[in-house]
N, C-alpha and C positions, 0 to 999 in steps of 0.2 A: 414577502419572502425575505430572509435575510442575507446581508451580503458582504460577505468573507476575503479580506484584503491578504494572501501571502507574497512571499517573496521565494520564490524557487533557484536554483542553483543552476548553470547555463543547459549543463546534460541533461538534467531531468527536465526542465521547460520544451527540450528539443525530444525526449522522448514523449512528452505527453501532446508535444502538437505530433509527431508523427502516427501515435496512437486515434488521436482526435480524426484526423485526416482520413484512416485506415477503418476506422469502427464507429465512429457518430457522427452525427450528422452536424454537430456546433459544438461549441468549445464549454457551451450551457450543460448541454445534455452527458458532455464527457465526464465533467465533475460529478455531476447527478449519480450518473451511473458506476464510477470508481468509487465514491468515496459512499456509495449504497454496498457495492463490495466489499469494500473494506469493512464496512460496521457488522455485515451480516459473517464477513468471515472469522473479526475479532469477537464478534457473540457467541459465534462455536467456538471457538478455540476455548473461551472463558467458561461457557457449559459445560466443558467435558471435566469429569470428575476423574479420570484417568491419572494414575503417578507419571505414565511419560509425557503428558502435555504440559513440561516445565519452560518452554522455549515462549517468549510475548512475540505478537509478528515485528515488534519495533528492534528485537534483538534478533530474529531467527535469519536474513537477510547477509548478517555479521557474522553470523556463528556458521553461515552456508558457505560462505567464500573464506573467513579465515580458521574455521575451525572451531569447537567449543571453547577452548580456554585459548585462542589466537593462535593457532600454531598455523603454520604455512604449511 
């Protein structure tokens, strides 16, 4: 199995132990299971042949809280 060194930022580190804590059983399985979501949810998104699926999920996050072109 391979094994993936990051570095996380203090809020997200405390969101994904509160997550861990709340929905898996080990801090193993949480990764497992997030980052199995995220690839099957960035697979659809990249499937769909659709013109309004112009947003990537690493932009749509940004564009939810500031707006599409950053407005407030």
């Amino acid at each position: 199995m391979a094994q993936i060194e990051i570095t996380l930022p203090n809020d997200k580190q405390a969101q994904f132990e509160r997550l861990t804590e709340e929905e898996f059983l080990n801090e193993e399985r949480a990764i497992e299971g997030l980052l199995s979501a995220g690839l099957e949810a960035y697979r659809d998104v990249a499937d769909r042949t659709e013109p309004e699926v112009e947003r990537n999920l690493f932009t749509a996050d940004a564009e939810d809280e500031y707006g599409r072109r950053g407005e407030l």
